[in-house]
C-alpha positions in Angstrom: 27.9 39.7 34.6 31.0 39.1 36.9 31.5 35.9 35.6 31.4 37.0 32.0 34.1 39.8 32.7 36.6 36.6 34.4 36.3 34.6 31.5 37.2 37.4 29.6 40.1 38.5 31.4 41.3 34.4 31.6 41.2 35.0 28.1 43.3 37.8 27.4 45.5 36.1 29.7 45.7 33.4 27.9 46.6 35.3 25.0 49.3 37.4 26.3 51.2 34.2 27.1 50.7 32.9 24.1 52.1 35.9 22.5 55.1 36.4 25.2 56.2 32.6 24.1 56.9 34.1 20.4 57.7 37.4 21.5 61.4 36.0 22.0 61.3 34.5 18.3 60.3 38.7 16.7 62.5 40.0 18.6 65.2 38.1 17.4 64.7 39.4 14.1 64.1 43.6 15.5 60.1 43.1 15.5 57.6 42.9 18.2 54.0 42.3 18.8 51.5 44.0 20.8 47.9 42.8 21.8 45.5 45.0 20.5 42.2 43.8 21.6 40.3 40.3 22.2 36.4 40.3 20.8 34.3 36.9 22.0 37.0 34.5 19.7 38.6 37.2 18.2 42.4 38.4 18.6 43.3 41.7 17.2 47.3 42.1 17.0 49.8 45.2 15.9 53.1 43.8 14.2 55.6 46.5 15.2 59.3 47.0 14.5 60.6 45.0 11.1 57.3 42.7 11.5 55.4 45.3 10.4 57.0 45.6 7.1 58.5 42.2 6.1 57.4 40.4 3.1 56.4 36.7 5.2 54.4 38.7 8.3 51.3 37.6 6.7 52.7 33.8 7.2 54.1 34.6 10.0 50.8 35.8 11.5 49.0 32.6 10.0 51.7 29.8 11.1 53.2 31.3 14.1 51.0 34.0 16.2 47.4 32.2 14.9 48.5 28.5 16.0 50.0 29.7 19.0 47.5 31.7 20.5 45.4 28.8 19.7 47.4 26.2 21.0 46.9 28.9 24.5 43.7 29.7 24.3 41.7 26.6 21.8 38.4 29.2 21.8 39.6 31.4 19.9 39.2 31.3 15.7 40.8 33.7 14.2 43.7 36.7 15.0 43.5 39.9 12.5 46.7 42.0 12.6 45.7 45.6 12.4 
């Protein structure tokens, strides 16, 4: 069980630097992004600031958050912003 619950939390950790490496790049432009949860290869994200309401998030999601966090973290298959 122990084991499980450190490969979990290498995992979100993985994730969270993945997302701090774009954080810079949303940030530039007023927006943000927040880790929501991580489910076995799952990533749930929150767009906040002007992310959350600008017309290219969903490529921006797709192209920037998705590849990164997979380029971080190669187990993971898909990120769902909620």
């Amino acid at each position: 069980m122990n084991n499980i619950n450190q490969i979990q939390e290498e995992l979100v950790t993985k994730v969270m630097d993945a997302l701090d490496s774009i954080r810079p790049f949303l940030q530039k432009d007023g927006g943000d992004i927040e880790l929501v949860d991580v489910q076995e290869d799952k990533v749930y994200v929150k767009l906040l600031g002007n992310c959350s309401s600008c017309g290219i998030s969903a490529s921006t999601m797709k192209l920037g958050v998705e590849n990164t966090i997979k380029q971080f973290a190669p187990e993971i298959q898909e990120v769902i912003s909620v």
